[in-house]
Structure formats: C-alpha cells, structure tokens
C-alpha positions in Angstrom: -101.1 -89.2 36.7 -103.8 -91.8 36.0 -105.1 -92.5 39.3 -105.2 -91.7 43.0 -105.0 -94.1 46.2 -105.6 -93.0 49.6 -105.2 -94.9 52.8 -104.5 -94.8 56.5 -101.5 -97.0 57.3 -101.4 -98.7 60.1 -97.9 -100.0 60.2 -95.2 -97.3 59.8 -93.0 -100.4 58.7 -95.9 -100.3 55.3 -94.6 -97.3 54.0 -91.1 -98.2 52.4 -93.4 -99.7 49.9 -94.0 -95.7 48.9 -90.7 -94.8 50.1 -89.0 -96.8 46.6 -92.3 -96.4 44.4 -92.2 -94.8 41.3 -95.2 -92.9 41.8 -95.7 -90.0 44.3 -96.4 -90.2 47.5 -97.6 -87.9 50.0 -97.0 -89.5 53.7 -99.4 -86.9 56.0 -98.3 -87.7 60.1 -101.2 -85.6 61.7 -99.8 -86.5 65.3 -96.2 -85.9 65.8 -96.4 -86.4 69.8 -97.7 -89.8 69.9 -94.5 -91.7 71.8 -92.3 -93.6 69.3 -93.9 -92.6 65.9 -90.9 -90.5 64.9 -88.4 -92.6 65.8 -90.0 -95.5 64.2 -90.0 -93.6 61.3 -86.7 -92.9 61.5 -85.9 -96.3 62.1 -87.6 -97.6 58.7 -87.0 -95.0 56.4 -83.2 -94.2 58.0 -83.9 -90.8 59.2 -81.0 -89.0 60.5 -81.3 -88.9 64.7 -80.7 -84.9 64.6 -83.6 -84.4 62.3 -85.8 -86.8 64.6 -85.1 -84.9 67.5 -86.0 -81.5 66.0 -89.2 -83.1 64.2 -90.2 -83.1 68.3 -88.8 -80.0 69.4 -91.5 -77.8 68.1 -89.8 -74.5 68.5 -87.4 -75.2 66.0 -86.6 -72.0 63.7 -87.3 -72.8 60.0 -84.4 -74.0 58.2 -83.8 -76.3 55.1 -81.4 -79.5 55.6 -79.8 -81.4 52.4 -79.1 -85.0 53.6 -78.4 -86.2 49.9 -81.4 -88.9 49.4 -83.5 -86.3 51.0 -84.5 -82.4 52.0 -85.5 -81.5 55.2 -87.7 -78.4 56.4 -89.1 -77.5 58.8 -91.3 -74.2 59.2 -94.2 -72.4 61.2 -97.9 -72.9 60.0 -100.1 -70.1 61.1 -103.9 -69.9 60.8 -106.9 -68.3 61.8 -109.3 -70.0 64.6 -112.7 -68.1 63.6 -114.1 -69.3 67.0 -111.4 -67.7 69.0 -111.4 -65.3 66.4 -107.1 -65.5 67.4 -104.3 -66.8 65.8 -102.9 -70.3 65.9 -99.5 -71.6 65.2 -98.0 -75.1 64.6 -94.5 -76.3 63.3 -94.6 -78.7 60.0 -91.3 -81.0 59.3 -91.1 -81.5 55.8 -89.5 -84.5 54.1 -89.0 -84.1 50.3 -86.9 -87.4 48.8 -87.1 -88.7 45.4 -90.6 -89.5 44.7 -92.4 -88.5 48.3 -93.0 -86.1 50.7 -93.5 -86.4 54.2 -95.1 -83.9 56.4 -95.2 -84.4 59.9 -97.6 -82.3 61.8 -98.5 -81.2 66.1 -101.8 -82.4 65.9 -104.7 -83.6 63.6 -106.4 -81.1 61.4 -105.0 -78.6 58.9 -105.6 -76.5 55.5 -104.6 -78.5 53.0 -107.7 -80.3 52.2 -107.9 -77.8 49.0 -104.5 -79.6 47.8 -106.1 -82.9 48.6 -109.1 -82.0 46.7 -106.9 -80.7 43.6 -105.2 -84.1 43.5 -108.2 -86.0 43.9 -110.0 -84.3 41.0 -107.1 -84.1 38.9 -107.2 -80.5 38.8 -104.0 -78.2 38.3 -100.4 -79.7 36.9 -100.1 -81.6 40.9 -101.0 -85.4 39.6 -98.5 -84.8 36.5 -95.7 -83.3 38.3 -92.7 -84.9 40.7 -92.6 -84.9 44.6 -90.9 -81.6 44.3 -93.8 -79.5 43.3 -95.7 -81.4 45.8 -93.9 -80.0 48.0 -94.3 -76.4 46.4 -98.3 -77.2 46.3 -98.1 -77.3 50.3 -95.7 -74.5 50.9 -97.9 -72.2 48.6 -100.8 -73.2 51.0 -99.0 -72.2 54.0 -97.5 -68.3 52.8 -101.4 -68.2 51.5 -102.4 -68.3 55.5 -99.9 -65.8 55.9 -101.5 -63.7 53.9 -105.1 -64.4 55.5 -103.6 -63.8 59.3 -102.1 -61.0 58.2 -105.2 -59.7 56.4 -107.1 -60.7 60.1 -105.1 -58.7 62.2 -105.1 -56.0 60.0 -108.7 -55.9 60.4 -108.0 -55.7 64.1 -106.0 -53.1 63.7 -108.3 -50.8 61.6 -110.8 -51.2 64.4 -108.8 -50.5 67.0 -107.4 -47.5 65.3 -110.7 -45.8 64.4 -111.1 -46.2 68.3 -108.0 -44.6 69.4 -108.8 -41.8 67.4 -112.7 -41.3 68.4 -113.1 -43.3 72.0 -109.5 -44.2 73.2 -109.9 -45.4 76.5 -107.6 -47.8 78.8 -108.4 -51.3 77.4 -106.7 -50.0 74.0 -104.1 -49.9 75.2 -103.9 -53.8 75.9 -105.2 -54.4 72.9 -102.3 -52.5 70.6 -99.8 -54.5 72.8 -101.7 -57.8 72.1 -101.7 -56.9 68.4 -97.9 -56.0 68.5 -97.0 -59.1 70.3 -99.0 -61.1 67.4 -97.6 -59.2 64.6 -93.9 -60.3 65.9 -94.8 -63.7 66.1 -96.0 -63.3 62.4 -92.6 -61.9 61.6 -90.7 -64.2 63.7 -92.8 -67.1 61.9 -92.5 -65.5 58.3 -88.7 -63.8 58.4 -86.7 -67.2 58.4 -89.2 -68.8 55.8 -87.9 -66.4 53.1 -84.5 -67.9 53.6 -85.6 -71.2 53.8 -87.1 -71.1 50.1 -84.3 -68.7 48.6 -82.2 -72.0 50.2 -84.3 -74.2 48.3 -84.1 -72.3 45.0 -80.2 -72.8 45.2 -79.7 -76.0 46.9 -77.7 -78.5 44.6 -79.9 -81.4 44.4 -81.6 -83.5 42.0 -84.6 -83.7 44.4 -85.6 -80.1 42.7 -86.4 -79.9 38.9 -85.8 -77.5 36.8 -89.6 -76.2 36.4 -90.1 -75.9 39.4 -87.6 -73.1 40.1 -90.0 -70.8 38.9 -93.0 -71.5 41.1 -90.4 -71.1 44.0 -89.4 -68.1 42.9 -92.9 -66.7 43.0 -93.4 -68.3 46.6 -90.2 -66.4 47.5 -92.2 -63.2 46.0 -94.9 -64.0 47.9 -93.5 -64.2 51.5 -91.9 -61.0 50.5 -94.8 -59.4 50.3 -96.1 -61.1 53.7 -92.8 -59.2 55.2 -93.7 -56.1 53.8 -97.3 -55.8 55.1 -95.9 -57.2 58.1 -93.7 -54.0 58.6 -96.5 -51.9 57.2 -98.7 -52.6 60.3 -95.8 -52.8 62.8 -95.4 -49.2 61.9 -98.8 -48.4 62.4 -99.2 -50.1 65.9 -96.0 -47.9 66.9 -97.9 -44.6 65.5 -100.9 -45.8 67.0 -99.9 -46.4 70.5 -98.1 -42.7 70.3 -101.3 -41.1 69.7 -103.2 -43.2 71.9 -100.4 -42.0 75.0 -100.5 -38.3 73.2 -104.2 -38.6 73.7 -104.1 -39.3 77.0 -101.3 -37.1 78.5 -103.3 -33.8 77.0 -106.7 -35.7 78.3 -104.7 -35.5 82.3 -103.3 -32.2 81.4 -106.6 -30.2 81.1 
C-alpha cells in the first residue's frame, strides 16, 4: 500500500521471489509465443502441463480453472485498431494465486496502462486491496473494450444503414456481411465470459474475498449488458439486409 516497484525480469527463475511475497504482485508476460517461456514458467512456479498447453493454444474458449493454490482464466481481449479502423482480438491467460496475478499475453502492447497508472499514483482502493481485486481491476478493463467495440461497430452500422435506406447499392451488401461476421465474433468472445465470472462469483476459494463479490457482481452486470447490445445490433443487421434485398428485388422488378 506504501509503495510501488516495477521491473523487467530477466530470469523467469527471479519471480518465486513474488510468487511467496506478502505483497502483490502483478507478473505481465507481453509475449506468450517466445519458445520455452511458458513451460519455464511452468517449471518454476509448478504450473499444471494442461494449463500450459492451453496458455499456447490461443483459440481456447474462456473458462475458469480452480487448481487450489491458484485460478486459472483464460478469455478474449478485443480492441479497437483506430488505424485499421477494425477490430482486433487476443487471448489473455490469467493466473490469480494468493498474493499475484499473472497475465500472459499474444504479443506486446495492450490497454491497461490506465490500471498501471492507477497503481502508480495510488489512485482508487487497487494498492490497498488483495491480488483478487487486481484481478477484477483487469477484467473491468477488458468488458470496458467490449463496450467501446461494440459502440464502434455500431457506428458502422448506423452508417451503413442510413445508406441502405437512401443509396443502397452492391458493396452494402459486403459490408452488412462483414459487420455480421464481426458482431459474432463479439458474441462468441463475450457469451462464455459471462460464465466465466458468474464461475468466479461462486467458486469455493479463499483466493476471492468477500468484498470483492460485489465488484464482480457488477462486472457480471456489465457483460450483460455487452450481450444485450450485442443482440440489439444482430437484429438490426438481419432487418437491414432484408431491406437492402427488398430494395433491390423491386429496383429489378420495374
């Protein structure tokens, strides 16, 4: 609560120093397929040989493992490239144990520098609270891109519709099946994340205090919400593309 250190470790074999610590850690692997960092991290910290194998295979479906001294979860980030101007996903493996977290990530670069800042600054309950609400602090970060791809492709959508209804023309119709494509990816990404924190909620482990339950409660509120706009513009690509095809069946009629 008093302090902050940050470092880049060099040796994996450094960090059973945090491992045991009595202050919180937060162990951030930025490049999952460099060969033999997972299984050395396996081999230190006595990872089980499942979870190492599905911290590689990067199509996992999100899920939440109890193995007693620790959690695992694993889940889809999604984000917004504003030079694409598309959306990009990425898994995260999650290790929550007593006084660390672990996240292990496809490739350098991410959103939670707002986290880092909060810590660094002191700011919010983060520096005063256990690994678990950590852990919270970077799911909360991840549904809030939810939100903000969502809110992206339902810009998207809104353009495209005012088209179909005042200029439809042929490339629409690529771009509703591009959107629809991206919206089940969304859901595909979002669906099994709702399970995965009502499994946390309920999980019998001391890993998860008591105040926290509340925070993931609103996170599970939160992803329901995601689901809900998620359907909300699913329904409107569906109309959409029925009025683009009504459009242009009376347009070859006459």
């Amino acid at each position: 609560e008093q302090r902050v250190d940050e470092r880049e470790i060099q040796r994996i074999e450094d960090c059973i120093a945090f491992k045991e610590s009595e202050t919180v850690s937060w162990i951030d692997v930025d490049e999952t397929r460099e060969p033999g960092v997972v299984a050395m991290f396996g081999k230190v910290l006595g990872f089980h040989p499942l979870m190492q194998e599905d911290i590689l295979a990067t199509d996992q479906r999100a899920k939440l493992e109890d193995h007693g001294e620790y959690l695992y979860l694993v889940l889809k980030m999604l984000s917004w490239d504003t030079k694409g101007d598309c959306m990009e996903n990425e898994q995260l493996s999650l290790v929550l144990g007593r006084n660390y977290v672990i996240t292990f990530q496809e490739r350098a670069g991410d959103f939670f520098d707002p986290l880092r800042q909060r810590i660094r600054e002191g700011l919010g309950p983060a520096r005063r609270q256990r690994a678990d609400y950590l852990a919270y602090s970077i799911l909360d970060l991840i549904v809030d891109h939810y939100f903000l791809v969502l809110e992206k492709l339902g810009e998207r959508i809104e353009r495209v519709e005012d088209l179909v209804m005042t200029r439809p023309r042929q490339e629409l119709l690529r771009e509703i099946h591009e959107l629809k494509r991206a919206m089940l990816l969304v859901r595909k990404s979002v669906w099994p994340v709702k399970e995965v924190i009502a499994s946390l909620r309920h999980v019998d482990t001391r890993l998860i205090a008591r105040t926290t339950a509340p925070y993931l409660r609103d996170l599970q509120d939160h992803v329901e919400q995601v689901l809900e706009g998620v359907e909300t513009y699913q329904n409107l690509l569906s109309d959409m593309l029925a009025t683009y095809l009504s459009t242009l069946s009376n347009r070859t009629n006459t």
